[in-house]
Structures are given as structure tokens and as C-alpha cells.
C-alpha positions in Angstrom: 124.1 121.4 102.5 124.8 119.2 105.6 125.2 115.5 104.5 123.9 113.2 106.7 126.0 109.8 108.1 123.7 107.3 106.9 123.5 108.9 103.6 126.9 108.9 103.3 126.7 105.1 104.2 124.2 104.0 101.8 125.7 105.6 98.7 129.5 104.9 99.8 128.2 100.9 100.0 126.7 101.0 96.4 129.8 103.0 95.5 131.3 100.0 95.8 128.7 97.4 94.1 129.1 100.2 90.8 132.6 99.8 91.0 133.1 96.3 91.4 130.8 96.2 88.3 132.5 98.3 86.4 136.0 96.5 87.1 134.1 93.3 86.0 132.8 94.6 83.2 135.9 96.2 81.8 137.7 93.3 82.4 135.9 91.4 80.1 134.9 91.8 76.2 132.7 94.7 75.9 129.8 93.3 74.1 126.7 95.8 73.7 124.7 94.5 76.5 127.7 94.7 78.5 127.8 98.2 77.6 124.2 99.2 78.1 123.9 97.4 81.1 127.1 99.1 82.8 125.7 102.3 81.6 122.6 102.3 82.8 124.2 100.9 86.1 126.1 104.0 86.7 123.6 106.5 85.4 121.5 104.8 87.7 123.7 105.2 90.6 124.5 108.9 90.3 120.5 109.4 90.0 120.0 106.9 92.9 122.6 109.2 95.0 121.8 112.0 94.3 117.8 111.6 95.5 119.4 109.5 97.9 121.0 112.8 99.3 118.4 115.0 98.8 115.7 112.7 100.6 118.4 113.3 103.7 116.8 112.4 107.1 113.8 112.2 106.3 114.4 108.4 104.0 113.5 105.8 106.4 112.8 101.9 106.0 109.4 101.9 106.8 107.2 104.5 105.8 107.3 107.6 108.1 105.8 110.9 107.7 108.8 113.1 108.9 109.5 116.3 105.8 107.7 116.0 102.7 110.4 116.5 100.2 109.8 118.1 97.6 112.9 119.8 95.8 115.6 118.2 93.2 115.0 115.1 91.4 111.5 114.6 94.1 109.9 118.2 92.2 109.2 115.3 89.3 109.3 111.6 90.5 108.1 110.9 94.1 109.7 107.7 94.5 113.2 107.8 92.6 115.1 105.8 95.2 112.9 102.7 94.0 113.0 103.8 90.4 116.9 104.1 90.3 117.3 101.1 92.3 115.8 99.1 90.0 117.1 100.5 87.0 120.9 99.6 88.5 119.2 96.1 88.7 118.4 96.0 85.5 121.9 97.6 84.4 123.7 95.3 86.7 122.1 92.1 85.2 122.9 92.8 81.6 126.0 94.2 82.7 127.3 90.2 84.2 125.4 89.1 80.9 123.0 87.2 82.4 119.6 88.1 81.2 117.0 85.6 82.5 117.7 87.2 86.0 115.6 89.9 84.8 113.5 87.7 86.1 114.3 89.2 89.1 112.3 92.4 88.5 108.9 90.9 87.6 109.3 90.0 92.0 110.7 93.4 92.6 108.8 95.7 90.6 105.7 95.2 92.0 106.6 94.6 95.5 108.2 98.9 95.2 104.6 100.0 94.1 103.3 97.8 97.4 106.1 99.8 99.1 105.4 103.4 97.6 101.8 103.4 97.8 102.4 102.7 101.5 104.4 105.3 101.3 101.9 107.6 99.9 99.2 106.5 102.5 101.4 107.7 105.1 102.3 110.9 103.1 98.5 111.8 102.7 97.4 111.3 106.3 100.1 113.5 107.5 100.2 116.1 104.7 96.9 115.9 103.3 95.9 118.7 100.4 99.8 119.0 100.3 100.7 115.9 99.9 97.7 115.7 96.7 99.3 118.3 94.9 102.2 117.0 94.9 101.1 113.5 93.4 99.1 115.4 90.5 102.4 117.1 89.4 105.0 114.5 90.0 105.2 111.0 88.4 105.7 107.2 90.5 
């Protein structure tokens, strides 16, 4: 499988954010949030990089019809770059132990459905029927 640069980019830059949270976390008393939170963070990651790499060249900033992809992790969710993303939110906040900046997914969450069902709009006009029966068997 050839890996493309920008992949390699993207996960080798929130390599480092997972890290960095680990350290902190490690470096402090492990209370069970802690735990939880540094848990899901790096469960989220290795899902978020791993779609992250199958999505290839076709992920792009703003929605763009290029492959629909179909295969790995996209066979059951058809946005798991947003799902995972926010899930490492979510770890990485009760990982620093700072809960009320969950706050910060009640902005988020709903501005990723804007973002996917954009997505999907795109999808459908390029891909039509295809692009249909792929939303009826895949979830988000």
C-alpha cells in the first residue's frame, strides 16, 4: 500500500499531541478519568490513523468527490475521521482532568454533521445509486 505524504503528515502531527498526552498523563496521579480519558485518546488515535490512511488521496478539506472509499474501517462508518477526532477530544479533556471543556463538543459535534452531510451531498451528486447504498449499509 503506497502511503501518501500528507497522510504521513497528519498522523505523524497528532502522534505527537497523543504522546505529549500520554507523558502528561503518566506524569501525574492516575486517577480513573485520567485513565479513561488517556485511553480513549489513544484508541482514538490508532482508529483516527488508520481511516486516516485508508481515506489516502482522496481526504481533502472541503468536500470533493474524488474515489468513493469504501474498504476498512469506511465498509461500516462513513465518516470515522470526524468520529475519531472527536472521541480523542473527548479522551484528551478527561485525560488533563478538566471536564467542563466538554463543553467544547456540544460546538463541535454539530458543526462535523454540518461538515459530513456536505460531504454526502457532494458524494451523491457524483456517485449517485452508489453512493445510496453505501449510506443504507454504513453508519454516520
Amino acid at each position: 500500500m503506497k502511503v501518501e505524504r500528507t497522510a504521513l503528515a497528519h498522523i505523524s502531527f497528532t502522534s505527537i499531541g497523543t504522546i505529549l498526552l500520554a507523558w502528561y498523563c503518566l506524569s501525574r496521579p492516575l486517577s480513573p478519568a485520567r485513565a479513561v480519558g488517556l485511553g480513549l485518546a489513544i484508541l482514538a488515535f490508532a482508529l483516527w490513523a488508520t481511516a486516516r490512511l485508508q481515506i489516502g488521496a482522496s481526504f481533502s478539506v472541503q468536500p470533493k468527490a474524488k474515489v468513493l472509499v469504501t474498504h476498512g474501517i469506511y465498509s461500516r462508518i462513513r465518516n470515522p475521521i470526524y468520529i475519531f477526532g472527536m472521541v480523542w477530544i473527548v479522551g484528551l479533556i478527561l485525560a488533563i482532568g478538566e471536564p467542563w471543556l466538554l463543553l467544547i463538543v456540544l460546538v463541535l459535534a454539530p458543526m462535523q454533521v454540518v461538515r459530513a452531510k456536505r460531504e454526502a451531498s457532494v458524494l451523491e451528486a457524483k456517485f449517485g445509486d452508489q453512493y445510496r447504498a453505501y449510506q443504507r449499509r454504513t453508519w454516520f
